[in-house]
N, C-alpha and C positions, 0 to 999 in steps of 0.2 A: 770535291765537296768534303769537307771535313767530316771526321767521322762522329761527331756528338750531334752535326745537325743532320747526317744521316736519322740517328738513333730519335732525333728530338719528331722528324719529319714519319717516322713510322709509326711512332708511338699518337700522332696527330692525325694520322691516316687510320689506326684504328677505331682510336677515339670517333671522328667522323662520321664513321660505320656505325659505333654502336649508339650514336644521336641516332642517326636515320631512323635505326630499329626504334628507338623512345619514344620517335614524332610516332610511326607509323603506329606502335603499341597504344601511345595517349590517343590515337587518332581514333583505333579501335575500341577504344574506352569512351572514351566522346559518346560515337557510334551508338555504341550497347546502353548507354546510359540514355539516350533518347528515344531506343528501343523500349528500354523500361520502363519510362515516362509513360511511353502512351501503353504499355499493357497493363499498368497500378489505375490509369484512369478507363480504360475499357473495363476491368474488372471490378471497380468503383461502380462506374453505370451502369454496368450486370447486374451487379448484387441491390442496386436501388432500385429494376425494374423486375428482379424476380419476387423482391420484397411485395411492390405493389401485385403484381399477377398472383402470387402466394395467397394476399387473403381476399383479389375475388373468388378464387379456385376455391377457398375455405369457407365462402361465402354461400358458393352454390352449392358445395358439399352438405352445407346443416340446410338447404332447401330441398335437395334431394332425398337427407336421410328422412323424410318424412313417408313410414309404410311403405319400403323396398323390400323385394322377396329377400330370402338367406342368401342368398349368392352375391346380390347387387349388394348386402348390409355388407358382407366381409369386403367386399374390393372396396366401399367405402370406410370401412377401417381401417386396411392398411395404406388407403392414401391419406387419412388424417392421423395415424401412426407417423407417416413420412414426415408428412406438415411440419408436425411437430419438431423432425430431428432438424429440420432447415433450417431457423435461426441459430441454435448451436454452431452449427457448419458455417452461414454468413460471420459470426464471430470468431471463430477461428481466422477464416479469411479474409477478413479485415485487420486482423494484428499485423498482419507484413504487409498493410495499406494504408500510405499516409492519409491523412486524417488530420480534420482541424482542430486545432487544441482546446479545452474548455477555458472558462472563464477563467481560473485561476491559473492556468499555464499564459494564457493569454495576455493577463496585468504581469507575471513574472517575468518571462520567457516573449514575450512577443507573438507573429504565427511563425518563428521557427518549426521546421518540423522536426519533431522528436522520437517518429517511429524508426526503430530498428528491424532491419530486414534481413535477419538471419536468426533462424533459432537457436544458434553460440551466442551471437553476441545478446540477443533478449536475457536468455538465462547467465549468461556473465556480468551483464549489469544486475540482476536480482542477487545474483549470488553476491556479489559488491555490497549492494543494499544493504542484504544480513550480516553480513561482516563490519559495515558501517554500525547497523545500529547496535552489534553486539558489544563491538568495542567502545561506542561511547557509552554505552549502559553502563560496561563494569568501571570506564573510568566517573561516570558519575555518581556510581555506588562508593567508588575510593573518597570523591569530593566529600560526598554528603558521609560520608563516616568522621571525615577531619575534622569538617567544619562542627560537627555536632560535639565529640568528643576531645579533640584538640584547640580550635580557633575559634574565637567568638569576636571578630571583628568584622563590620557591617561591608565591606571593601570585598572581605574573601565571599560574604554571602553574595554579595552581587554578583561577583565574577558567576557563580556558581549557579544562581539566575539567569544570568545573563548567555551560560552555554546551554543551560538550558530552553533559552528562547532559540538559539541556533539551532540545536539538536533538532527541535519539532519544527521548526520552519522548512531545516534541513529534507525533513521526514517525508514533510508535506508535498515539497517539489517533486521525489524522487517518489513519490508513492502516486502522483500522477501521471509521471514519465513512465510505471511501470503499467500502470491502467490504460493508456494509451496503448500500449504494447500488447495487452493481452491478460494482465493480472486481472485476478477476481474479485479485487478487495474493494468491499464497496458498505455502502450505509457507515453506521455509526463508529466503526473502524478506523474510518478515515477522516470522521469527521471529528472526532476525541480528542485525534491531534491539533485541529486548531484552536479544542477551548484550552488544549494544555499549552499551545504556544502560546494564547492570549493571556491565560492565566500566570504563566513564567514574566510576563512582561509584566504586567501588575505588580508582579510581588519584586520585580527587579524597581519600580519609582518606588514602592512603599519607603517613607522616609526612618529614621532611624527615631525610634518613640519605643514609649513605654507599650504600648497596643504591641510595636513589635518585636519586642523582645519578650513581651509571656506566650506570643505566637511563634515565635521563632525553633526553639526546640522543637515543639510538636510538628510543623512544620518539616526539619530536617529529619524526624527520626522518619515521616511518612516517606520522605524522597527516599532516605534509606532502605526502605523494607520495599518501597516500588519498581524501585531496582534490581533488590534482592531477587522479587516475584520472576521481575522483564528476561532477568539471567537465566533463571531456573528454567522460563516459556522461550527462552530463546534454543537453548542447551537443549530440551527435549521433544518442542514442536518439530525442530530441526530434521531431527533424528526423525520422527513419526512421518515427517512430509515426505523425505525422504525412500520409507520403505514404502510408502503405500504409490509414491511417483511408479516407484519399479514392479508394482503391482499392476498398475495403470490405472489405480483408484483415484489418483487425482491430476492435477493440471500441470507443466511443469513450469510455469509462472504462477503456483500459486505462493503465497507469501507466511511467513508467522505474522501471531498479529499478539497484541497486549491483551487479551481476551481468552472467550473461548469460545470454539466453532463446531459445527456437527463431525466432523470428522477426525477431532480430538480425541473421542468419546473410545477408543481402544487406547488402552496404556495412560492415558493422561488424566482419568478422571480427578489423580489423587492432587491436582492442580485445584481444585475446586475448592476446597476449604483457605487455601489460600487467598484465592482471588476474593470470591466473600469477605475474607478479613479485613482485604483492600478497599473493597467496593463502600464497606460500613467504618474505615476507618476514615474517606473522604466525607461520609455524612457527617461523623464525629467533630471533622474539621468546618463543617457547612454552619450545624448550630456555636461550635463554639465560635467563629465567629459572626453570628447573626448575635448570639448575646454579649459578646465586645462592643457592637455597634448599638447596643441600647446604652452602656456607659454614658456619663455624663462629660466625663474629659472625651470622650472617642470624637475626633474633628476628622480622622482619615479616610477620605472615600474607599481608600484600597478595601478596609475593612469588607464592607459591604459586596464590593464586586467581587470578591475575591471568595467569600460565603457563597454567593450565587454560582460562580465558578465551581465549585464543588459539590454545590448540589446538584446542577446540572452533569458535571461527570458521574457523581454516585446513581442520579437516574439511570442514565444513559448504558452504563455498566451494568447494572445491579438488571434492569428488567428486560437489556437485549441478554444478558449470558443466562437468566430464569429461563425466558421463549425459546433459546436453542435447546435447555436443556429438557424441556419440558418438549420440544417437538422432535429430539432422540428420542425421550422416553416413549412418545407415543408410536411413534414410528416401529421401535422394538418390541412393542406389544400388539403391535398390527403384524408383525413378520410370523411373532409366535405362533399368533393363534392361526395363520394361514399354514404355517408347518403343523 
């Protein structure tokens, strides 16, 4: 036998071997992955019939608390203390359980399932996220600086629209793939973004008119400074979510948001005068164009939606960050006076 097909025939013979081990390892993989199957849907069915037992149990508890001696009152407090902590714990244990997607995952995405089942890769995809939306912030703070100060050609605004429309469409998908998952972000937070994506799209047909070119500046100086804000709440929610995670003050899917949240409220309140400025610099943009659209040349619908667009953000902004700030403040004066 020659000595190369020696060499060729051994090297063939290991190789052999370490298939076997692949099948048998894939095999064991298979395996385990069927295993899993059915302990996500036993733990599925658990948590949907502890749900319903939970609030007969809660049910018969407010029948009973009626006129029990001291003794029966306390055992019936610390079972509706319990009560209470169970939903928390069902939510936790459903982030590492697939789960059907909402409606808007649903039109995007299909029913692919989108849960991730490891707490690295959960919090490597959020940490992605912010990385995402910080880097396109500052390059859309670059955009909207050029385009105001350097370019006034209707081609470069678009463009500048037009990533704009990606960014929050972008925002949208990944801010439900994290919700799925276990994030907290919820109400007008998430839903901002899709009047800003709808808004982006508007002003990206607006056609090229005298309406919008005396909108135009004001326009870019706002995307300028909203930016500027997103930077600054990116840079320091960051940080704050951060120490208070390793305090265990808060979730470690929870998320920055373009906002402001109760637990802001150490270090960041000097955020606040800012955001106001924001909040009433979109009104500013609401009636000026609501009085464009009384003009007699004005034929552009963009006008109008685009006014309503902004006043719906400046609500929406302006009286959820009042309620937070206004239910810290009470909250802090309910601690005081019980100290």
């Amino acid at each position: 036998m020659p000595q190369g097909l020696g060499g060729v025939l051994e090297e063939w013979k290991c190789l052999e071997e370490e298939y076997q081990q692949l099948q048998e390892t894939h095999r064991l993989y298979l395996q385990k992955l069927q295993e899993i199957s059915k302990l996500q849907n036993n733990c599925s069915s658990s948590i949907s019939r502890q749900r319903t037992r939970l609030r007969e149990v809660s049910d018969l508890v407010k029948k009973c608390s009626k006129g029990p001696s001291d003794e029966d009152e306390k055992t019936l407090d610390e079972i509706n203390k319990k009560i209470k902590t169970r939903p928390n714990a069902f939510f936790e244990m459903e982030a590492f359980l697939p789960k059907k997607n909402g409606l808007y995952l649903r039109l995007v995405l299909g029913n692919v399932n989108v849960t991730l089942l490891s707490k690295q890769a959960k919090f490597a995809y959020k940490d992605e996220y912010e990385k995402f939306k910080l880097y396109l912030t500052v390059l859309l703070l670059l955009f909207s600086f050029i385009c105001y100060f350097f370019v006034s050609y209707r081609v470069v605004d678009a463009l500048l629209n037009f990533l704009l429309v990606w960014y929050y469409c972008t925002l949208t998908i990944r801010e439900s793939i994290l919700i799925t998952n276990g994030s907290r972000i919820k109400g007008w937070w998430v839903f901002h973004h899709y009047v800003s994506a709808f808004l982006s799209g508007v002003m990206l047909t607006w056609p090229d008119g005298n309406q919008y070119k005396i909108f135009r500046n004001q326009f870019l100086a706002y995307s300028l400074y909203q930016s500027f804000v997103q930077c600054l709440q990116c840079y320091y929610q960051s940080g704050c979510l951060y120490r208070l995670r390793a305090l265990g003050e808060r979730h470690n899917m929870d998320l920055t948001v373009e906002g402001f949240q109760s637990w802001m409220w150490k270090g960041l309140t000097f955020l606040l005068p800012f955001l106001f400025f924001g909040h009433f610099w979109q009104l500013f943009n609401s009636i000026s164009l609501f009085r464009m659209a009384q003009l007699p040349d004005c034929k552009e619908w963009q006008v109008c939606v685009c006014g309503l667009c902004f006043l719906i953000l400046f609500m929406g902004n302006f009286f959820t960050t009042v309620a937070v700030v206004r239910h810290k403040v009470k909250s802090r004066n309910q601690k005081s006076k019980s100290l």
